[in-house]
C-alpha positions as CSV (number, residue, x, y, z in Angstrom):
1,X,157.7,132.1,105.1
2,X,155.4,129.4,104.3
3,X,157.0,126.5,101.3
4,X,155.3,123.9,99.9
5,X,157.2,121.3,97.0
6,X,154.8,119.7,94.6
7,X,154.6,118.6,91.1
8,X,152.7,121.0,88.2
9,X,149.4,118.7,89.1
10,X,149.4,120.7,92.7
11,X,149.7,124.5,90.7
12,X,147.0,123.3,88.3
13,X,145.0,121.5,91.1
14,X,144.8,124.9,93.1
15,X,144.4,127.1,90.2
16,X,147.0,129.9,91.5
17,X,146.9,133.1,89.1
18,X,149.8,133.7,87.6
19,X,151.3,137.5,87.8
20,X,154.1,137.1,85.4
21,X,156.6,134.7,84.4
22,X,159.9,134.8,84.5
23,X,160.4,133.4,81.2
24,X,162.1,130.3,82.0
25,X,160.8,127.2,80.4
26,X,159.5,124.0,82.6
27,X,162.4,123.0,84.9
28,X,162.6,122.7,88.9
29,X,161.9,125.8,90.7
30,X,159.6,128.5,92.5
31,X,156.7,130.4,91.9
32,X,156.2,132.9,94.8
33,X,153.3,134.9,96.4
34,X,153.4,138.9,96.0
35,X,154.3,139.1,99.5
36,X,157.2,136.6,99.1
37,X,158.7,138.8,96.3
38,X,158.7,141.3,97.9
39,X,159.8,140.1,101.1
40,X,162.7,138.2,99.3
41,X,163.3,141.6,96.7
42,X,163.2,140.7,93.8
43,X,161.6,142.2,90.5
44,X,159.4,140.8,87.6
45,X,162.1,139.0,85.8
46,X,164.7,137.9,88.5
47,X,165.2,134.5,88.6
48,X,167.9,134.0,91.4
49,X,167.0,133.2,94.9
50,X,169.4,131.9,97.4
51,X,167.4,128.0,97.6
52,X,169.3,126.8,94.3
53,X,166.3,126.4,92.0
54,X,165.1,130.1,89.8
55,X,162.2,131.6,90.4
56,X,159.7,130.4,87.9
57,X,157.1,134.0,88.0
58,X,154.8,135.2,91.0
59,X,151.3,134.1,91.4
60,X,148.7,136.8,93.5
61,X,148.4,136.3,96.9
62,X,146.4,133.7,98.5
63,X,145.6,132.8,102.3
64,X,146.2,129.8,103.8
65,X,143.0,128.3,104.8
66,X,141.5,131.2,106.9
67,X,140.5,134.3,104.7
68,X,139.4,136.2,107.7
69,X,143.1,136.4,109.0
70,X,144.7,139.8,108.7
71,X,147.9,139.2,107.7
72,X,148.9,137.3,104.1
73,X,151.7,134.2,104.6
74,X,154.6,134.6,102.3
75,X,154.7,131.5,100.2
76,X,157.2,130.3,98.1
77,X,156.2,127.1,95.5
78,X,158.7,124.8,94.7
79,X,157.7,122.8,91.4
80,X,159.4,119.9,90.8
81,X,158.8,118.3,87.3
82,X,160.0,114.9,87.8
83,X,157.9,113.1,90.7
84,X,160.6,111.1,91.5
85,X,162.4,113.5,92.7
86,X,160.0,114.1,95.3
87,X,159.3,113.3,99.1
88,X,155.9,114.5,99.9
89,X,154.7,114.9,103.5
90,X,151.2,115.9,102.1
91,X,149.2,114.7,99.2
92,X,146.9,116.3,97.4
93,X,144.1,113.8,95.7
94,X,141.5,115.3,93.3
95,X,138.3,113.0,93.3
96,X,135.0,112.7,91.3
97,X,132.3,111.0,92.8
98,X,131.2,110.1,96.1
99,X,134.0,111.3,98.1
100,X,133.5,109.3,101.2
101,X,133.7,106.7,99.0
102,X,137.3,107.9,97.2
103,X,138.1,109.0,100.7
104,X,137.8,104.9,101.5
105,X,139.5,103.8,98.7
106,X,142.4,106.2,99.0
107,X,142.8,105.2,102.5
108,X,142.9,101.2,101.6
109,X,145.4,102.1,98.9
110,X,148.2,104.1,101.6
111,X,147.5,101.7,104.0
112,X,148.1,98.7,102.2
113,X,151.4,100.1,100.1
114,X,152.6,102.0,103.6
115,X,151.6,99.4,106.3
116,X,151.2,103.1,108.4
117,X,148.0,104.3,109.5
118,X,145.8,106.8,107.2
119,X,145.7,110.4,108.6
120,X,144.2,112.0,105.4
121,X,142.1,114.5,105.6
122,X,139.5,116.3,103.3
123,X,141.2,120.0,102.8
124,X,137.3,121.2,103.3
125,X,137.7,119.8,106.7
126,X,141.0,121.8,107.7
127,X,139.8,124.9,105.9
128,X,136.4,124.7,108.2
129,X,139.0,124.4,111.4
130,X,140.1,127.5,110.9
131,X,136.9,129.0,111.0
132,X,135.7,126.7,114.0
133,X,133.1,124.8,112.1
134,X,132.5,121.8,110.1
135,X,132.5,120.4,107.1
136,X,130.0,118.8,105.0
137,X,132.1,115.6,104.9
């Protein structure tokens, strides 16, 4: 089972569609795939899973970055609301623009608050790996 923990920017970012809701207003917790709920059994309006956040609703399947594949990932969404509270591994930056350009400036920006080396990448460039091609960046 595939997670990923992100802020409500991520859901919105990615445009997931939402299945249902549990009902619960905005706090911490998890949106799952189809295949997730029903890997994990649980129905439209159960809110316990065993991570210690509620589920949050389901949004419809999706694969992870090669449609071609088979077999669906189960993924499970954890939404934190306050950013502090997070401790991301991955970023995801929407830009407008040139994005060589933001690519740059995003990479002069981690560099210079991290003092580590930029490994960003554009997610049309992993997408086109797992098809064996390139991307138009």
């Amino acid at each position: 089972m595939q997670m990923f923990e992100s802020d409500p920017a991520f859901f919105t970012m990615l445009g997931f569609e939402v299945l249902n809701r549990t009902g619960l207003a905005a706090t911490d917790g998890y949106w799952l795939d189809e295949t997730a709920k029903y890997e994990l059994e649980l129905g439209d309006h159960d809110v316990e899973v065993r991570l210690g956040n509620p589920v949050l609703g389901t949004v419809k399947n999706f694969r992870l970055l090669n449609i071609l594949r088979p077999d669906v990932d189960a993924v499970l969404m954890k939404i934190v609301q306050d950013s502090d509270n997070l401790v991301p591994w991955h970023t995801l930056v929407e830009v407008q623009g040139n994005p060589n350009t933001a690519f740059a400036n995003v990479r002069d920006v981690y560099e210079r608050l991290t003092e580590l080396e930029f490994e960003g990448r554009f997610i049309e460039d992993e997408i086109s790996e797992g098809y064996g091609t390139s991307s138009p960046y």
